[in-house]
Backbone bond lengths (Angstrom), bond angles and torsions (degrees), N, CA, C in turn:
res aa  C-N    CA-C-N  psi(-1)  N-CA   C-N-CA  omega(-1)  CA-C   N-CA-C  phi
1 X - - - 1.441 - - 1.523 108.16 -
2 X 1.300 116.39 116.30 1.510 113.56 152.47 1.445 126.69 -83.97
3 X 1.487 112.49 151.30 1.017 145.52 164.48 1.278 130.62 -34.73
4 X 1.505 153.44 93.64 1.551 130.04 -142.31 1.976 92.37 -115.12
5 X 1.789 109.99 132.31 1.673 81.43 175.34 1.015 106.05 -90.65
6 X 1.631 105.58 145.43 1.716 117.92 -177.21 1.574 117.36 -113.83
7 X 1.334 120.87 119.35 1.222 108.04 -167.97 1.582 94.51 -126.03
8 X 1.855 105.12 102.88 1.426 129.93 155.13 1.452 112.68 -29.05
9 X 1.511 121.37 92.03 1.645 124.65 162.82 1.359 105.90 -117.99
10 X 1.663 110.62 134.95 1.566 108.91 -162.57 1.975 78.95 -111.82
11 X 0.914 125.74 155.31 1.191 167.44 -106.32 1.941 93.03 -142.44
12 X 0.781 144.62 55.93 1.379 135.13 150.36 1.175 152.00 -8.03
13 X 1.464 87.71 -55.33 2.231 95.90 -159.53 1.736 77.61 -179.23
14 X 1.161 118.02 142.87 1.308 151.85 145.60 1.309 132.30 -142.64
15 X 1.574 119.34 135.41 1.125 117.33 -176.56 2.246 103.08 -142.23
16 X 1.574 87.64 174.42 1.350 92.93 172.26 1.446 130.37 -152.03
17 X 1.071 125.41 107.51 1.137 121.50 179.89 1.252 141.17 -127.89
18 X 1.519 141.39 110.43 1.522 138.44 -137.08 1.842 125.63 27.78
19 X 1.588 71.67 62.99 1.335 78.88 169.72 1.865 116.05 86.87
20 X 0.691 99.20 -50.60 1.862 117.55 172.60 1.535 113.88 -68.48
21 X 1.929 109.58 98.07 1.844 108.03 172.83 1.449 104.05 -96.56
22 X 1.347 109.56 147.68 1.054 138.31 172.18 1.522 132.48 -139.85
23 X 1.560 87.52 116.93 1.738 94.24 -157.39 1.586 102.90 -120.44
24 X 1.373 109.10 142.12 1.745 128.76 -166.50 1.746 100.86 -106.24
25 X 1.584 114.75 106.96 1.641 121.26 -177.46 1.223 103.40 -117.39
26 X 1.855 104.22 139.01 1.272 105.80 151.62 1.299 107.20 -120.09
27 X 1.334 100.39 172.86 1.444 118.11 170.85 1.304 109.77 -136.51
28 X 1.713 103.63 133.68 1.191 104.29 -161.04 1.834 109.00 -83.52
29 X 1.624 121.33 -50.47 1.074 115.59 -177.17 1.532 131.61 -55.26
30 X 1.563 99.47 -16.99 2.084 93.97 167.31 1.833 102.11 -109.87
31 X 1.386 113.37 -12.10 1.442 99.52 169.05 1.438 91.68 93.31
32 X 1.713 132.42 30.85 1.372 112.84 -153.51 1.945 78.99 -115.97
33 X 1.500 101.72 173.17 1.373 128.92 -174.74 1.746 97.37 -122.17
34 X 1.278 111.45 139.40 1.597 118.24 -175.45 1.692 102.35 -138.53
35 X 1.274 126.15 143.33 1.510 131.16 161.37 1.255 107.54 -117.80
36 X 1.230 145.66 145.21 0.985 156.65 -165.48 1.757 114.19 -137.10
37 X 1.058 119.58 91.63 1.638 121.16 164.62 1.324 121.51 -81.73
38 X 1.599 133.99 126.30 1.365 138.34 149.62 1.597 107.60 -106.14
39 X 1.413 95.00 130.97 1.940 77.69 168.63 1.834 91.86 -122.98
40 X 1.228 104.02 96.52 1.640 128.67 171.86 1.569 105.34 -30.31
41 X 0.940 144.72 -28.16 1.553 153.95 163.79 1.030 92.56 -54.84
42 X 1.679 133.08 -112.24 1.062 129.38 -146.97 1.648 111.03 -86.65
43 X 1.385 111.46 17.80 1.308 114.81 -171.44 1.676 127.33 29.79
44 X 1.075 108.71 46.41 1.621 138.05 139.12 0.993 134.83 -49.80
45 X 1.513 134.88 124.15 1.835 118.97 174.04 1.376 107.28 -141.25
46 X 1.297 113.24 175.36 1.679 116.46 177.31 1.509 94.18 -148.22
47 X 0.905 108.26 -178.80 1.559 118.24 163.41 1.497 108.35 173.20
48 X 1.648 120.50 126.35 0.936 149.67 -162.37 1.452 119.62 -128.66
49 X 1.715 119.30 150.63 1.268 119.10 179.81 1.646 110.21 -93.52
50 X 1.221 120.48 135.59 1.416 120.37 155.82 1.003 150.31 -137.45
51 X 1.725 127.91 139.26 1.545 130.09 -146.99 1.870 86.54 -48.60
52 X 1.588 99.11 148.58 1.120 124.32 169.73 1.815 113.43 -65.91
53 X 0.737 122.28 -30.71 1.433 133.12 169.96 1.525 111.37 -71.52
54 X 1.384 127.80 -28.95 1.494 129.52 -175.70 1.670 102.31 -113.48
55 X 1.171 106.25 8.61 1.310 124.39 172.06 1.277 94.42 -15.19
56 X 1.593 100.87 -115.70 2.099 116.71 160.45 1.533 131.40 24.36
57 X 1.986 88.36 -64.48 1.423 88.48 176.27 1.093 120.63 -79.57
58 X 1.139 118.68 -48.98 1.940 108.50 -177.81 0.741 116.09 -66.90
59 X 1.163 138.74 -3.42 1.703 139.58 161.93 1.540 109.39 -66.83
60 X 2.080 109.70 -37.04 1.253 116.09 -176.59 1.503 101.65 -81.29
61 X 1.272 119.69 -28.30 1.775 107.07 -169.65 1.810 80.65 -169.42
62 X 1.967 81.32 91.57 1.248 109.64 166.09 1.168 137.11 -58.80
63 X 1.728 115.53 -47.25 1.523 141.73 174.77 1.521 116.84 -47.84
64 X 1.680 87.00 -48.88 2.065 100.45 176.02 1.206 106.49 -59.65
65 X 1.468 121.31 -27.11 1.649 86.48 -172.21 1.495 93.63 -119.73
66 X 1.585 124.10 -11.01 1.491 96.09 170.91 2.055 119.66 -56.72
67 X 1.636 100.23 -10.98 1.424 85.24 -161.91 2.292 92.78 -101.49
68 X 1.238 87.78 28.66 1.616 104.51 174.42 1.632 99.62 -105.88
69 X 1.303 123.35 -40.78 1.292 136.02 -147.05 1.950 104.34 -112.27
70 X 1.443 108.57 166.45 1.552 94.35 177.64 1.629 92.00 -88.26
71 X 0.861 135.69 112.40 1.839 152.72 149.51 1.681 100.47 -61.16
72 X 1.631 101.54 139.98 1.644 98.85 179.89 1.359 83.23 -127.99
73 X 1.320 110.43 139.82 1.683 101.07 162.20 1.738 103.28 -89.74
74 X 1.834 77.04 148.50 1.527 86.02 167.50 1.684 129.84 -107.84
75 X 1.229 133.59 169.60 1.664 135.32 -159.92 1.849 94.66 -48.58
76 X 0.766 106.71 142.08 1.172 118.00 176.81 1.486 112.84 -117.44
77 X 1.375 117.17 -17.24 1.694 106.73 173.13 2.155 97.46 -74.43
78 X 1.588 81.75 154.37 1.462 93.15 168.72 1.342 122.90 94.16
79 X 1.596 113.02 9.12 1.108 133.15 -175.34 1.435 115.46 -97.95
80 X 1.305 134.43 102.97 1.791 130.26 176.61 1.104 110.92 -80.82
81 X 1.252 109.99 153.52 1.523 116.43 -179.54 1.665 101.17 -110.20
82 X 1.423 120.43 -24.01 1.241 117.64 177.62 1.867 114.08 -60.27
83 X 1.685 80.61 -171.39 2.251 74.82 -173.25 1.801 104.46 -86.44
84 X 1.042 126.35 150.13 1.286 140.45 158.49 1.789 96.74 -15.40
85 X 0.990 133.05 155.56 1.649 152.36 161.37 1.513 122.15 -155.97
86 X 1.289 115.94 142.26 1.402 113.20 174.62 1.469 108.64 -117.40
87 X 1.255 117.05 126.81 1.322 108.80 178.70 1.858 91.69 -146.53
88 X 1.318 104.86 165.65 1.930 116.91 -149.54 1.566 80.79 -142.79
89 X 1.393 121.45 113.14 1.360 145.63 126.86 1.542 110.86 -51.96
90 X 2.029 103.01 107.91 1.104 124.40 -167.62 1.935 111.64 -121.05
């Protein structure tokens, strides 16, 4: 059995609006702050670190400070724009 690394991020604040989620992470063992952009349209993402003190804002206006901050984009294949579905291969 191997070992999987797991890195505990609790979930904050999420919101959504036209299309564009934006989600506020911490992590507890480095004490770090995370923003997270999808814009479900063109299925695009970034995700960036931010001072704990400006927490708030980049969560409120993410873009401003990812283009303050180093922003990495993330994979962008594999992203639906349709609604959630559950369906069971029987």
């Amino acid at each position: 059995m191997t070992a999987t690394a797991f890195t505990p991020r609790r979930e904050l604040a999420h919101r959504t609006s036209d299309g564009i989620e934006v989600t506020l992470f911490w992590t507890k063992p480095s004490n770090r702050i995370t923003i997270a952009v999808l814009d479900t349209r063109s299925g695009e993402a970034l995700e960036f670190e931010a001072d704990g003190s400006a927490a708030l804002d980049a969560f409120n206006h993410p873009y401003a400070h990812a283009a303050t901050r180093d922003a990495r984009s993330l994979a962008t294949t594999g992203v639906s724009t349709s609604p959630l579905t559950a369906t069971t291969d029987r």
